[in-house]
C-alpha positions in Angstrom: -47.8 16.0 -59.3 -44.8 14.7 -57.0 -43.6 18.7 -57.1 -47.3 19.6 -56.0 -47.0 17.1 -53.0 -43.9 18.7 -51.9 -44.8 22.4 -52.2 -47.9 21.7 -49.9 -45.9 19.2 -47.3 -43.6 22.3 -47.3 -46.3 24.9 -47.1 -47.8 23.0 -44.1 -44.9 22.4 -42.2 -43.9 26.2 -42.3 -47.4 27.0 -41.1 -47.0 24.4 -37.8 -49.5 22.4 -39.3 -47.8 19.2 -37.3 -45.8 19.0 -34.0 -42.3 17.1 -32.5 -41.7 15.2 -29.6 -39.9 16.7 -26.8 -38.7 13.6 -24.4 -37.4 14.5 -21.1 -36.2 11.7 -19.1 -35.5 11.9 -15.3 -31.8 11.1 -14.9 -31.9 13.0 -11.3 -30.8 10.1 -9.6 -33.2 10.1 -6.4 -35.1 13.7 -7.2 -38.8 13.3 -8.7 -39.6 16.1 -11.4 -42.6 18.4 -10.1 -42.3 20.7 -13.1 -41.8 21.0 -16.7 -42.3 24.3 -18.8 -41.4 24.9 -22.9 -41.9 28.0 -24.3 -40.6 29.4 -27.4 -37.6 31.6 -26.7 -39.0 34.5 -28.2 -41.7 34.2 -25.2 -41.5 36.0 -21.8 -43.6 33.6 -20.1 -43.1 29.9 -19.2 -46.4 29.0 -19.7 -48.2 25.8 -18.1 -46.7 22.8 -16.2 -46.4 20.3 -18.7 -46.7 18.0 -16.0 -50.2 19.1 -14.8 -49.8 18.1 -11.1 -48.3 14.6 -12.4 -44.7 13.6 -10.9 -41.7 12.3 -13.5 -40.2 9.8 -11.1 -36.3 8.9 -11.2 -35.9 7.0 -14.9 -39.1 7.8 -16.0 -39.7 9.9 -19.4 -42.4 11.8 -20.8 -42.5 12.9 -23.9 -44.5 16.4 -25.5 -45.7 17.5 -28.5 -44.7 21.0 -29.9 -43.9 22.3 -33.2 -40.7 22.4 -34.6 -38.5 26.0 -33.9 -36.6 27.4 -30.7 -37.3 27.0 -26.8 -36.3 27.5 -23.7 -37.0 24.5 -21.3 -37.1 24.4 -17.9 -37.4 21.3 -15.3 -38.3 21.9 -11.6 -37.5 18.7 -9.1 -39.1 18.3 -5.9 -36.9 20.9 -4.3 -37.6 23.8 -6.7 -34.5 23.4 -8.2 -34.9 24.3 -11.7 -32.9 22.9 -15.1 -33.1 25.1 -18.2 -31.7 25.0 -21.7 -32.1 28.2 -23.5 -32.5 28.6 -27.3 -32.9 25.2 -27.9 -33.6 24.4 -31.7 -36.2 21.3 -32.3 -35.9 20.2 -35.6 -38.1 17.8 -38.1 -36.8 14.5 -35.6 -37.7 16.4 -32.2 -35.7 16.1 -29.3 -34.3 14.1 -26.5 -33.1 15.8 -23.2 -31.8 13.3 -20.0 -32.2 15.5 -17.3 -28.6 14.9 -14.9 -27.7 16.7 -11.7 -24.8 18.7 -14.0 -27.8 20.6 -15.3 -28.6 22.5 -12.2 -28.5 26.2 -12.6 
């Protein structure tokens, strides 16, 4: 039975039958965050705001849901400076991602 319970937990988590949090905190010092965007790296798009028109003020942190693999994420401040990671691989416990000045392109 216990071997059953595994094979489907294992069967549904290859399908993306659940999601991972993605938290991204503003460490930007005095710059809001207008914009963010993960998409799979195997994507040529960006996709949707994350953000939806919302602002991620200095030390705040949202956190999104998307299934475990490998993105790209990009942050956009107030400026339209952007942030990216590229092939980024979100496992089983998510992923955490404080967002500092360094991490300008």
């Amino acid at each position: 039975m216990m071997l059953a319970v595994l094979l489907a937990f294992t069967v549904i988590s290859a399908c993306g039958g659940g999601t991972v949090p993605v938290k991204i905190t503003n460490d930007l010092g005095s710059w809001d965050i207008r914009g963010i965007y993960i998409s799979p790296s195997d994507n040529d798009s960006w996709g949707d705001n994350h953000l939806a028109g919302e602002i991620l003020y200095p030390g705040d942190d949202v956190t999104i849901n998307v299934p475990a693999g490998t993105y790209d994420i990009k942050v956009v401040d107030e400026d339209g400076d952007s942030y990216t990671l590229w092939g980024v691989e979100i496992g089983a416990d998510g992923y955490q991602w404080a967002v500092t000045l360094a991490d300008i392109d």
